[in-house]
C-alpha positions as a LaTeX table, in Angstrom:
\begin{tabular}{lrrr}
\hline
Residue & $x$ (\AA) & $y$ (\AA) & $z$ (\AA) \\
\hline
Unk1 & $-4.57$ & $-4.93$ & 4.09 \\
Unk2 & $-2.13$ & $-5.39$ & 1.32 \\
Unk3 & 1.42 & $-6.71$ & 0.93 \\
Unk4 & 4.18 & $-5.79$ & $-1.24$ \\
Unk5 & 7.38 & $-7.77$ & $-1.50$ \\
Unk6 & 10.63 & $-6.45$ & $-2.80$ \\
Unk7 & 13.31 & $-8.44$ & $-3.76$ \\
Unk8 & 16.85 & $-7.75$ & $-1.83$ \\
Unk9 & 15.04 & $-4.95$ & 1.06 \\
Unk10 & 13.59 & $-1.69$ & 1.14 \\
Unk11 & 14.35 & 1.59 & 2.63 \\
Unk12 & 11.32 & 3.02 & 4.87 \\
Unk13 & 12.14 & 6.39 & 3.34 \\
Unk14 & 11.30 & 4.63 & $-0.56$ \\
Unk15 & 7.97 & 3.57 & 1.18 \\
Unk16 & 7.35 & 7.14 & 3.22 \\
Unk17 & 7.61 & 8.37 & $-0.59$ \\
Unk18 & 5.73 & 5.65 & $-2.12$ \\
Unk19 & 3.04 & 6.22 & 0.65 \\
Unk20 & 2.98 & 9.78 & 0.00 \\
Unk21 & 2.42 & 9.47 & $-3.69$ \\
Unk22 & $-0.37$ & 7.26 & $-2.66$ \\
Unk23 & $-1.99$ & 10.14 & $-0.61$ \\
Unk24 & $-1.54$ & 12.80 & $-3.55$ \\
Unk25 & $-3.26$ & 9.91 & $-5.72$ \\
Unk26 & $-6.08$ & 7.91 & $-3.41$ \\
Unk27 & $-9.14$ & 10.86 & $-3.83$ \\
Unk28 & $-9.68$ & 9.98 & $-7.64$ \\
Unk29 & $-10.60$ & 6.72 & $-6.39$ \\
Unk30 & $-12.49$ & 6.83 & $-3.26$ \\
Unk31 & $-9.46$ & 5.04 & $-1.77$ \\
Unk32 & $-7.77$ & 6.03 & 2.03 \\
Unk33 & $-4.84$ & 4.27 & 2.71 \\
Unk34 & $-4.70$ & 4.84 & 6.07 \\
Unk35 & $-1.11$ & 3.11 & 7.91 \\
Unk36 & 1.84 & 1.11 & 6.42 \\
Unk37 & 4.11 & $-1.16$ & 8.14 \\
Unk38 & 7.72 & $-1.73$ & 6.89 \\
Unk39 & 10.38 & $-4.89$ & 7.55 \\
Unk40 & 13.44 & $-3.36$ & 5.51 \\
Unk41 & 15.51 & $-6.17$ & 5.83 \\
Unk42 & 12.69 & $-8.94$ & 4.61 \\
Unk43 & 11.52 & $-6.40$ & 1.98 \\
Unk44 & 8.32 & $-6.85$ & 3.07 \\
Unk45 & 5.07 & $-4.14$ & 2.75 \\
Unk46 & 2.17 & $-4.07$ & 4.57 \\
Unk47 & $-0.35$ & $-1.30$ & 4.03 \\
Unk48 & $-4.02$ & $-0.89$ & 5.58 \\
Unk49 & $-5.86$ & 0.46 & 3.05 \\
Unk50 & $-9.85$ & 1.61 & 2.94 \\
Unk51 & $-11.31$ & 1.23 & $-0.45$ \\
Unk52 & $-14.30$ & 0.32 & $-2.72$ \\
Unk53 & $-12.42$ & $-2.89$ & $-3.97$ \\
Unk54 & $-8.89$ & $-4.57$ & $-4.33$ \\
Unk55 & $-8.92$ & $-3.13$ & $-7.63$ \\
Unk56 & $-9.32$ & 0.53 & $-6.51$ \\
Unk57 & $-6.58$ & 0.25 & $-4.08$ \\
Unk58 & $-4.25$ & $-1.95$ & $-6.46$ \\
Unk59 & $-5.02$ & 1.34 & $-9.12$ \\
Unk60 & $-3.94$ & 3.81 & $-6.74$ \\
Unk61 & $-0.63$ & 1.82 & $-6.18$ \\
Unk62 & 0.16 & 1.67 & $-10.15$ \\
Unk63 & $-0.62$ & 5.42 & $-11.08$ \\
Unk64 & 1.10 & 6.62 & $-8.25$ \\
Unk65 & 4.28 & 4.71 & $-8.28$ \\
Unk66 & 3.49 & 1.38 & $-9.93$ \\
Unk67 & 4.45 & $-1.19$ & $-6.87$ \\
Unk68 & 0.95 & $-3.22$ & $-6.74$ \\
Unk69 & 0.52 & $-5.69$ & $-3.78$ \\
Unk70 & 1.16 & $-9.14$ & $-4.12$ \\
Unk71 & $-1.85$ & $-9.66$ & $-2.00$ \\
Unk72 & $-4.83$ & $-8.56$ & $-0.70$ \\
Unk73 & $-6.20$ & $-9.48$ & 2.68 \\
Unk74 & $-9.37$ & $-8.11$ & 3.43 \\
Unk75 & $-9.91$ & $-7.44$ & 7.17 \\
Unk76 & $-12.47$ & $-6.13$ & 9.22 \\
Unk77 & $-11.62$ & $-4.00$ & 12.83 \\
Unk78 & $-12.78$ & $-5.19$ & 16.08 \\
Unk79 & $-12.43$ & $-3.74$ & 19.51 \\
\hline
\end{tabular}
């Protein structure tokens, strides 16, 4: 899970297009991001991400639009 935070807000319809340009992007890298979660007024980014390594993930984010996470949280699922 990553997390982005942007000074003064963000729209969700900049993220929908930052996510999207993520999508077009992730196969060259064995990366899926797979959700995002958005707080517009706090600025604040969270996106769950499948990938080889934070490094992978953090790649897809700069060639696609350049907004890399502040942080990486690695997380497993469990029912």
């Amino acid at each position: 899970m990553d997390e982005h935070t942007i000074e003064g807000g963000v729209s969700a319809a900049d993220v929908a297009a930052a996510h999207q340009a993520d999508l077009a992007t992730q196969g060259a890298y064995g990366v899926n991001y797979l959700k995002y979660w958005v707080d517009e007024a706090a600025g604040k980014i969270f996106c769950l991400v499948e990938a080889p390594d934070a490094e992978a993930a953090n790649t897809v984010h700069r060639e696609a639009h350049g907004l890399v996470a502040d942080k990486i949280h690695p997380v497993s699922e469990h029912a």
